[in-house]
MARGUSE-214127 format. One record per residue: residue number from 1; residue in one letter; chain; x, z, y of N, C-alpha, C, O, CB in turn. Coordinates in steps of 0.001 Angstrom, whole numbers, always signed. Glycine has a CB too. Layout:
NUM, A, A, X, Z, Y, X, Z, Y, X, Z, Y, X, Z, Y, X, Z, Y .
...
% end
This chain:
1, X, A, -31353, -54808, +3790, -30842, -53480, +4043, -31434, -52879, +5322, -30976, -51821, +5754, -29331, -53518, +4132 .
2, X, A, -32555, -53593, +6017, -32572, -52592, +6934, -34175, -51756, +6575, -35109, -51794, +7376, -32370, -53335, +8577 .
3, X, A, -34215, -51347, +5816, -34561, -50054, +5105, -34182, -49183, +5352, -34941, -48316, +5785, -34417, -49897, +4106 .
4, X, A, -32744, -48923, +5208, -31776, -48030, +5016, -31842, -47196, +6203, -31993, -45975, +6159, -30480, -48636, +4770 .
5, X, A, -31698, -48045, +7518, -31928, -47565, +8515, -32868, -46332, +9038, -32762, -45603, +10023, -32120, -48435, +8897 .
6, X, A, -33894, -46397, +7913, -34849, -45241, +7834, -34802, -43967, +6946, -35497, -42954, +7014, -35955, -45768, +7529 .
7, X, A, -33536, -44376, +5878, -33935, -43187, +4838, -32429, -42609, +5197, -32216, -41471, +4779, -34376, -43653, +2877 .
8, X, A, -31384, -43242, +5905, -29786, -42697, +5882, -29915, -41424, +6651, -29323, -40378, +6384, -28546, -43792, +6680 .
9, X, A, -30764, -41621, +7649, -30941, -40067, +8477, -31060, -39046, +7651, -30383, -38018, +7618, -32217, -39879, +9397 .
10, X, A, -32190, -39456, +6800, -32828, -37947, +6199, -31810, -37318, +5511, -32049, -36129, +5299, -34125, -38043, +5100 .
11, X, A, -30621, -37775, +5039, -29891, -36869, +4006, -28945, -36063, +5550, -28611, -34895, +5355, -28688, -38017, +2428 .
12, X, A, -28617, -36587, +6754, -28527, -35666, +7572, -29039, -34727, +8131, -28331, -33818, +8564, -28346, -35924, +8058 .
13, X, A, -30284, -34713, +8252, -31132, -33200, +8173, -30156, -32179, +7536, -29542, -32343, +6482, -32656, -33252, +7107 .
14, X, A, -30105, -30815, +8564, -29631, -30261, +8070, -30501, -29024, +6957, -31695, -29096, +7247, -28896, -30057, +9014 .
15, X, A, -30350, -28292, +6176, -30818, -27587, +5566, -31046, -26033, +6181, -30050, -25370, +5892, -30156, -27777, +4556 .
16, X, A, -32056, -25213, +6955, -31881, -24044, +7450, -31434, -22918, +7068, -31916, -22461, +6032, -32607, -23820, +7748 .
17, X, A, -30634, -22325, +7617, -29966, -21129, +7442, -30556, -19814, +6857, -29900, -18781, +6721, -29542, -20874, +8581 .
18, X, A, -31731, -19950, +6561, -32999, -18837, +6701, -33119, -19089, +4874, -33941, -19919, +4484, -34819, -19429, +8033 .
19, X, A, -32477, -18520, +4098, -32884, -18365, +2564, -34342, -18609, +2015, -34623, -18966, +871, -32596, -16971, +2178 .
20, X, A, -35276, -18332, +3119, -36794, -18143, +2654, -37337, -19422, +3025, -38275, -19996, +2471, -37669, -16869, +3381 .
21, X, A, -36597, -19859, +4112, -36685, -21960, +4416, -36722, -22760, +3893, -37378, -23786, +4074, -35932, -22753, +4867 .
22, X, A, -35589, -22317, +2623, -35422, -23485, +1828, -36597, -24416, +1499, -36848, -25545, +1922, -34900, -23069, +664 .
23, X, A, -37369, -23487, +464, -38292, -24574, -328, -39297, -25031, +458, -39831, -26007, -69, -38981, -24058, -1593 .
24, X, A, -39847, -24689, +1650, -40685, -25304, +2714, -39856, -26267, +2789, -40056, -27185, +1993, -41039, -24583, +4044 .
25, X, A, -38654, -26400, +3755, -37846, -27666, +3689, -37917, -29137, +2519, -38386, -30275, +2548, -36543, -27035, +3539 .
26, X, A, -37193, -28330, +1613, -37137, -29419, +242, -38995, -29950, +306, -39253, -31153, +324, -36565, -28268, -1766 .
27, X, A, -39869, -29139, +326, -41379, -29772, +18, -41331, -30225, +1099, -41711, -31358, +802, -42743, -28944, -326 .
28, X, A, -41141, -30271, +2321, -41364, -31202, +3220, -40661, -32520, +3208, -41264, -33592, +3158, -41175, -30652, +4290 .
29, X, A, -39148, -32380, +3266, -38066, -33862, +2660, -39432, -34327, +1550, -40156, -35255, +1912, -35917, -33271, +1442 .
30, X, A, -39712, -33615, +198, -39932, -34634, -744, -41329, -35390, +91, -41553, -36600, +59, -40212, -33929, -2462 .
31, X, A, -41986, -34594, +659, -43313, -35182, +921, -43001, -36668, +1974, -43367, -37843, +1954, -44368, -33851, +1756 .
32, X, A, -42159, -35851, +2805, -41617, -37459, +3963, -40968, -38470, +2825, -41416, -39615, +2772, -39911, -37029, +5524 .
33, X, A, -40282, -38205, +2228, -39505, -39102, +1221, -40706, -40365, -14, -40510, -41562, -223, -38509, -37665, +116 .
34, X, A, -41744, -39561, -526, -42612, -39931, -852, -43364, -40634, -361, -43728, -41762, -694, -42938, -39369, -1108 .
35, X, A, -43730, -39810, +728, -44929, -40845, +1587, -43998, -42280, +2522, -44698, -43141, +3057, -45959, -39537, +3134 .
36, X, A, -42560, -42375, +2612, -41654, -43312, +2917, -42169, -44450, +1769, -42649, -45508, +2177, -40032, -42714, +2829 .
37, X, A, -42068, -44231, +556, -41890, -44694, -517, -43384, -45277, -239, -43363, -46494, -423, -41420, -43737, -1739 .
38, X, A, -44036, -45042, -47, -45307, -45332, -295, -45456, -46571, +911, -45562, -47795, +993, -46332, -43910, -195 .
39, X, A, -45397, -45574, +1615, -45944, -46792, +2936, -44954, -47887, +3221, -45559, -48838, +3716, -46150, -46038, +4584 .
40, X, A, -43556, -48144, +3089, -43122, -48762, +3898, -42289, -49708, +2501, -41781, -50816, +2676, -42378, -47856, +5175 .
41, X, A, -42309, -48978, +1169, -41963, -50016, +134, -40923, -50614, +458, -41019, -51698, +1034, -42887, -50974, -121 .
42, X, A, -39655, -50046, +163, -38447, -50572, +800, -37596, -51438, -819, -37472, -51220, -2024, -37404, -48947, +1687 .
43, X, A, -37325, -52149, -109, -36611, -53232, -1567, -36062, -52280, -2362, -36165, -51092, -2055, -35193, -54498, -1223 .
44, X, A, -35446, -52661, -3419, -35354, -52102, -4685, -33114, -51981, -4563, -32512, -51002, -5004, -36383, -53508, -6193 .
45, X, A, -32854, -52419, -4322, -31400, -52278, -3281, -31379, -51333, -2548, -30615, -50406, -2820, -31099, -53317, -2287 .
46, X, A, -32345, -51263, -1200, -32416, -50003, -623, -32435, -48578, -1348, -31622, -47658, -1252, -33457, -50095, +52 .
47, X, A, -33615, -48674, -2106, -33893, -47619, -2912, -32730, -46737, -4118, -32691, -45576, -4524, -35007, -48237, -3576 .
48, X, A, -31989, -47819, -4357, -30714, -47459, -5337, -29276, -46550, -4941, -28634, -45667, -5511, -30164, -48862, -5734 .
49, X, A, -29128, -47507, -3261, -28130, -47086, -2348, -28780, -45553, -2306, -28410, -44592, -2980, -28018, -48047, -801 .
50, X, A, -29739, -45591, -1429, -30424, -44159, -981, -30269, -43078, -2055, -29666, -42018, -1892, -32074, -44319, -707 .
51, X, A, -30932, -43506, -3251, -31188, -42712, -4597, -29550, -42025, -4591, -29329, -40951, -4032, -31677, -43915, -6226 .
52, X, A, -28421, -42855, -5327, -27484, -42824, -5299, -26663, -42090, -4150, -25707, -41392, -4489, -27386, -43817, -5518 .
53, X, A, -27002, -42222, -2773, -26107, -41481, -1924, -26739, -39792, -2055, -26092, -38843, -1611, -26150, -42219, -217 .
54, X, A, -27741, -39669, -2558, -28280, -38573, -2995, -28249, -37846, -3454, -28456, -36675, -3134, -28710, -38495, -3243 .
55, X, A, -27871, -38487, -4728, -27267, -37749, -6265, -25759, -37409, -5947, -25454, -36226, -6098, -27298, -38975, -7839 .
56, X, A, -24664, -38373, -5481, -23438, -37904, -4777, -23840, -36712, -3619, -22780, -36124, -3406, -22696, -39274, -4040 .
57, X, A, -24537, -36316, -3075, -24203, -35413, -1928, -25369, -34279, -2915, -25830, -33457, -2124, -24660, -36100, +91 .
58, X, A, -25803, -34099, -4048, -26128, -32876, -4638, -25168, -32356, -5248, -24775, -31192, -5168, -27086, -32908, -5425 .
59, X, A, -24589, -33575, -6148, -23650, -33492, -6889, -22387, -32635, -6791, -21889, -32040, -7747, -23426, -34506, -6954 .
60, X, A, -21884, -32633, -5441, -21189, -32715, -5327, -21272, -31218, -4536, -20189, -30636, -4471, -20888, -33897, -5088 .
61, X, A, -22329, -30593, -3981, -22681, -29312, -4137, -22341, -29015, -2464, -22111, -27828, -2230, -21790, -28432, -5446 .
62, X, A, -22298, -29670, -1626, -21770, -29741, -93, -22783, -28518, +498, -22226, -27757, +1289, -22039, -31530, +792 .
63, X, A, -23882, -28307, +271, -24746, -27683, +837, -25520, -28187, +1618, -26099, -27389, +2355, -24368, -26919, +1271 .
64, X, A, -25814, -29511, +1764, -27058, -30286, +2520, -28283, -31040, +1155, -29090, -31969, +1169, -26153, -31849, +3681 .
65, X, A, -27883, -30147, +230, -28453, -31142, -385, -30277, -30477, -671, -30369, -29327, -1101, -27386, -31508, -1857 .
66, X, A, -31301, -31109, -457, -32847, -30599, +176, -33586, -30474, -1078, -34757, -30101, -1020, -33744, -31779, +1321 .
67, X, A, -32903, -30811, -2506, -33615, -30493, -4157, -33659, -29175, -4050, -34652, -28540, -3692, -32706, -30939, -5690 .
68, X, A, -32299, -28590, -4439, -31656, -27594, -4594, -30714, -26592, -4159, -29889, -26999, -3341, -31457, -27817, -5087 .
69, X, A, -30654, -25703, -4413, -29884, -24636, -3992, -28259, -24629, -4386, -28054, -23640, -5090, -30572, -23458, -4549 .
70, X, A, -26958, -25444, -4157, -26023, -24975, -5334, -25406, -23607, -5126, -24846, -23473, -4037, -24830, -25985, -5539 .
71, X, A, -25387, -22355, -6104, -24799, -21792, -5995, -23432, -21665, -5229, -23083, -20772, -4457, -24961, -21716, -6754 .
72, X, A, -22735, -22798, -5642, -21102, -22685, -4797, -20964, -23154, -3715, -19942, -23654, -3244, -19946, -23329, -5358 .
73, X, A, -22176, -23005, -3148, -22537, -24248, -1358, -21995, -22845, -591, -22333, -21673, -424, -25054, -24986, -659 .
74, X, A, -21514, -23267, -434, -20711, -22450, +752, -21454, -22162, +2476, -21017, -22745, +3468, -19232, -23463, +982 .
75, X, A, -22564, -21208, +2520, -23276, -21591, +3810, -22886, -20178, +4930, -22373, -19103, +4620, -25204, -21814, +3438 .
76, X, A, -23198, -20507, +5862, -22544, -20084, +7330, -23235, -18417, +7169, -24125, -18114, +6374, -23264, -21274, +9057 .
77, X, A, -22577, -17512, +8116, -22763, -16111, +7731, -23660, -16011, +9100, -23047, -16382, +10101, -21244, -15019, +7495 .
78, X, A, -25169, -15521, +9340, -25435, -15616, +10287, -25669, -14078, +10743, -26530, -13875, +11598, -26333, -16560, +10327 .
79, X, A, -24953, -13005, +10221, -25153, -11541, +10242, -23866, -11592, +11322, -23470, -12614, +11882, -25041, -10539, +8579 .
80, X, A, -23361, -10368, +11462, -22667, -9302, +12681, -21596, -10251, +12120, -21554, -10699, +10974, -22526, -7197, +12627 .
81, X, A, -20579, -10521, +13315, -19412, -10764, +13028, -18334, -9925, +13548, -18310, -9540, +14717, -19266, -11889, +13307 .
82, X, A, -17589, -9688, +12821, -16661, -8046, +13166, -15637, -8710, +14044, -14595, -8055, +14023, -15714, -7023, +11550 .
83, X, A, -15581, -9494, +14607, -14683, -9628, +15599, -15094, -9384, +16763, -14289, -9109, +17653, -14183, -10683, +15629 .
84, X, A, -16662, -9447, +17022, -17420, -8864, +18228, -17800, -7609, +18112, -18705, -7295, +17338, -18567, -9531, +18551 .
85, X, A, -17202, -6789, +18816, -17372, -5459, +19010, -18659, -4774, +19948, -18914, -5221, +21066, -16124, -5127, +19544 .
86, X, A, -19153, -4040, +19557, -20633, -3380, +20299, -20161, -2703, +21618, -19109, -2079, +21480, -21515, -2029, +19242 .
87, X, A, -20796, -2684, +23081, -20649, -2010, +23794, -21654, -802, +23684, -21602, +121, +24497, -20568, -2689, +24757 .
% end
């Protein structure tokens, strides 16, 4: 398991706030994720846990997840907030 140690971060990355970010993001995760896979060949245990904690945090639609977009992801409003008033 200490594989894991290398791939548990990446699902903490957060996903940027910037709509037009997204898919730069996701192609970058897959490319680090890939080239992980490649070079460092992590046991087949590792790979399942990881896979798996993956599919639960898309699944499940939280809004960190670096495939996809879910519609019902609930993400932060980064426009005017009407409780701050303009001088």
């Amino acid at each position: 398991m200490y594989c894991l140690q290398w791939l548990l971060p990446v699902l903490l990355i957060p996903k940027p706030l910037n709509p037009a970010l997204w898919f730069n993001h996701s192609v970058f995760m897959g490319f680090y994720l890939l080239s992980f896979l490649l070079e460092r060949k992590p046991c087949t245990i590792c790979a399942l846990v990881f896979l798996a904690a993956l599919f639960l945090i898309c699944y499940s639609c939280w809004g960190n997840c670096f495939l996809y977009h879910c519609q019902d992801a609930v993400m932060p409003h980064a426009g005017h907030h009407p409780a701050i008033g303009a001088t």
